[in-house]
N, C-alpha and C positions, 0 to 999 in steps of 0.2 A: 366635042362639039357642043356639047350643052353649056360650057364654059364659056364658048366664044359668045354662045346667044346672052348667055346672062349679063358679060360682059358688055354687050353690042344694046342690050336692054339699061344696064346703068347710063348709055350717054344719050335718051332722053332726057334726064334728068338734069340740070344745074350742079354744078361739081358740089355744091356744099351739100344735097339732097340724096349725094351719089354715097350707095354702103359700099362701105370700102369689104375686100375678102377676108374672110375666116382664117386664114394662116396668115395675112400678114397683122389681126392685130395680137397681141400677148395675151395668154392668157388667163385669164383672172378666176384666181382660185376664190370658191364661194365654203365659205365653213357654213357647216348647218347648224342653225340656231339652235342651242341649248334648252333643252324644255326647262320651262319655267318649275321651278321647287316652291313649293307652296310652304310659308313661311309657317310657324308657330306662333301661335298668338306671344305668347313668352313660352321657356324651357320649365319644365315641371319645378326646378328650382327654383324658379323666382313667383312662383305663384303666392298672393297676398295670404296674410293670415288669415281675414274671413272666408275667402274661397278654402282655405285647409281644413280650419274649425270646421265648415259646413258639411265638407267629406268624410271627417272625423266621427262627428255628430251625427250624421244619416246612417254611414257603417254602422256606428255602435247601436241605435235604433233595432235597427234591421238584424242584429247578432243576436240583440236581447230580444226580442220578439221568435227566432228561432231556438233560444237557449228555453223558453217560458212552453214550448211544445214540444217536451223532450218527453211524449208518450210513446215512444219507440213504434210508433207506424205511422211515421213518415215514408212521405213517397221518393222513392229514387232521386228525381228531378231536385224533390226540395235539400237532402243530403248533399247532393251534387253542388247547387247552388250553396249550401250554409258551406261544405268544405273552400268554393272558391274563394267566399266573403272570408271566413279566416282566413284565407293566404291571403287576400289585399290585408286586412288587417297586420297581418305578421308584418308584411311588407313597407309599411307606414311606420308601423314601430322601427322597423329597419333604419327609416330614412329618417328617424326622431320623432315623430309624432304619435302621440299616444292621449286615449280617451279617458280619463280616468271615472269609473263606477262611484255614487258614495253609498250603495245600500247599507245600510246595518252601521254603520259607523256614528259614531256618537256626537251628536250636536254640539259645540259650541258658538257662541257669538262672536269672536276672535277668527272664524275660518271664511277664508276667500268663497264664498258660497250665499247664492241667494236666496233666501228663503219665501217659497211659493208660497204657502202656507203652511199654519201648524192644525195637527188634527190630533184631539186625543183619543187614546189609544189605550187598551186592558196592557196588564203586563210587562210595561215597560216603568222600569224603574227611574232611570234618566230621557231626555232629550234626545231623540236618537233618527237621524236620518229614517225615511220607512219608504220614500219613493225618489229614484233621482229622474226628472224630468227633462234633463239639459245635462251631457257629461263637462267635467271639466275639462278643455283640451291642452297640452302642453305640445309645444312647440320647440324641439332642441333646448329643454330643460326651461322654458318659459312659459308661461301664461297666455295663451291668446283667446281663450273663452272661457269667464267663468262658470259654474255649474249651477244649477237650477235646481233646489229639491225639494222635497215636501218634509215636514219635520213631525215625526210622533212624538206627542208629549204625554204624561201620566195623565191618567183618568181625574177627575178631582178628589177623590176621597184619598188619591196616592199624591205625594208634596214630594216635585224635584229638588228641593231645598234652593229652588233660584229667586224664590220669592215673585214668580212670573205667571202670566198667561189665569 
């Protein structure tokens, strides 16, 4: 009965105005929209060499800062943390990138390295790296940031035989 009324209800209307019934039209399958995937800026692979240098640089930072408070009472938290930071470190080296330190290594002029300053220094016989400032970063065996250090030179009563400084 309620069919007839609805029916008897459509022919107020103008046929073009008139809804036609639920079984006779097809029905139209609706797919549900796919949630949107939130893009990556780029894949960790293609990130620039400054952005790596930077993360390379900060890490190492941050490693030597916890290797210079190795008084053995350290707190849990900061162990915890310095173990994590060496597994990103490991992990970097993994993927080819590595920090290189230049502590204690011998100066010359000839090396891909920029010199901060030189400060003399008792005890040392030669030129000799005494603070690195900026590591140097290598990139799948390449150069992407050079290193930054501070160079100790002989006191003046001691002569590097460079005729310098």
């Amino acid at each position: 009965m309620s069919s007839f009324r609805q029916r008897l209800r459509q022919r107020r209307f103008p046929l073009e105005f008139r809804v036609p019934d639920p079984q006779s039209q097809p029905a139209v399958v609706v797919e549900p929209v796919p949630e949107p995937v939130p893009e990556m800026a780029s894949p960790p692979s293609d990130l620039d060499d400054k952005t790596v240098a930077d993360v390379a640089t900060n890490l190492w930072r941050v490693l030597k800062r916890f290797g210079e408070n190795g008084d053995g009472e350290a707190s849990k938290a900061q162990r915890m943390a310095k173990r994590n930071l060496t597994a990103m470190s490991d992990r970097l080296s993994a993927a080819g990138v590595r920090a290189q330190d230049h502590d204690g290594m011998p100066w010359d002029l000839g090396m891909s390295l920029k010199a901060m300053a030189y400060e003399p220094r008792p005890n040392l016989e030669r030129e000799t790296v005494v603070d690195t400032v900026r590591p140097t970063v290598y990139r799948g065996g390449r150069c992407i940031q050079f290193g930054h250090v501070i160079v100790g030179v002989p006191e003046k009563g001691q002569d590097s035989g460079t005729g310098e400084h």
